[in-house]
C-alpha positions, 0 to 999 in steps of 0.5 A: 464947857461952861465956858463955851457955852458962854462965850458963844452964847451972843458971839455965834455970828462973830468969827472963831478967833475972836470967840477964842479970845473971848473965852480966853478973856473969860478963863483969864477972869476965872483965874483971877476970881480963884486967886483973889478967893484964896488971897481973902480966905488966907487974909481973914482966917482968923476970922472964918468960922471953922477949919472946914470953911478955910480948907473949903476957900483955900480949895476952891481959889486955888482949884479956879486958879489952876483951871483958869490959868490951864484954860487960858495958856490952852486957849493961847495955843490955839490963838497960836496954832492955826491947825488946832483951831482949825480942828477945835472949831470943827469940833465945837460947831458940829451938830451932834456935840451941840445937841449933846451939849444941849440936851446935857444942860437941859436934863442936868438943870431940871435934874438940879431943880429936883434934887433942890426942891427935895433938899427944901422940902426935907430941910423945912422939917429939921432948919429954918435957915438951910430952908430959906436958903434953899428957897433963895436957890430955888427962886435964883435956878427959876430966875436965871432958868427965865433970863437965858430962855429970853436971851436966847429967845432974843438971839434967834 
């Protein structure tokens, strides 16, 4: 979905197939960032910290490995498949699932916001680190919060 949400971000006027290749491009990106986190977590084991961090890295490249390579081989299929396009576009460009997707994000944002604010708030009593983390979150969320609003402010 996030990719999607991405891929159609400035690409609205642009037809639907080269929407589909670039989010093809960007899934493809998603499988090679997740291949070269599990090649430097394999490389430098020796130098992380402790076995949940390594299990952690090992993890997650090989989880964006995976779902890159599924999403791109699917969006392979509907450069190659003229009827699921067809069907997968109808679907995406239908009012009521943008404005679910919408909604979604939104809620699901401040939502986040929230829980970081009371993570900060909490971590400030007990570590100094975890709380100047979460204040470096915190001020990132607002951050990007205020760019996608301007470039979707542009784009309209």
């Amino acid at each position: 979905m996030m990719i999607r949400a991405f891929s159609a971000m400035e690409n609205e006027k642009k037809p639907y197939p080269d929407r589909v290749r670039i989010r093809l491009i960007l899934t493809m990106g998603l499988a090679l960032t997740g291949l070269l986190t599990l090649i430097l977590a394999l490389v430098f084991a020796d130098r992380i910290a402790s076995d949940f961090q390594d299990g952690f890295y090992v993890g997650v490249g090989s989880g964006l490995t995976v779902a890159g390579i599924i999403l791109s081989l699917m969006n392979l299929r509907l450069l190659r498949n003229a009827e699921a396009m067809k069907k997968t576009q109808i679907e995406e460009t239908d009012e009521r699932n943008r404005f679910i997707m919408q909604r979604t994000s939104g809620l699901a944002f401040y939502l986040l916001a929230f829980l970081v604010y009371v993570a900060l708030m909490v971590a400030g009593f007990f570590d100094l680190t975890v709380f100047i983390t979460l204040c470096g979150v915190f001020f990132l969320m607002a951050l990007s919060f205020l760019v996608v609003k301007l470039l979707v402010a542009r784009s309209c």
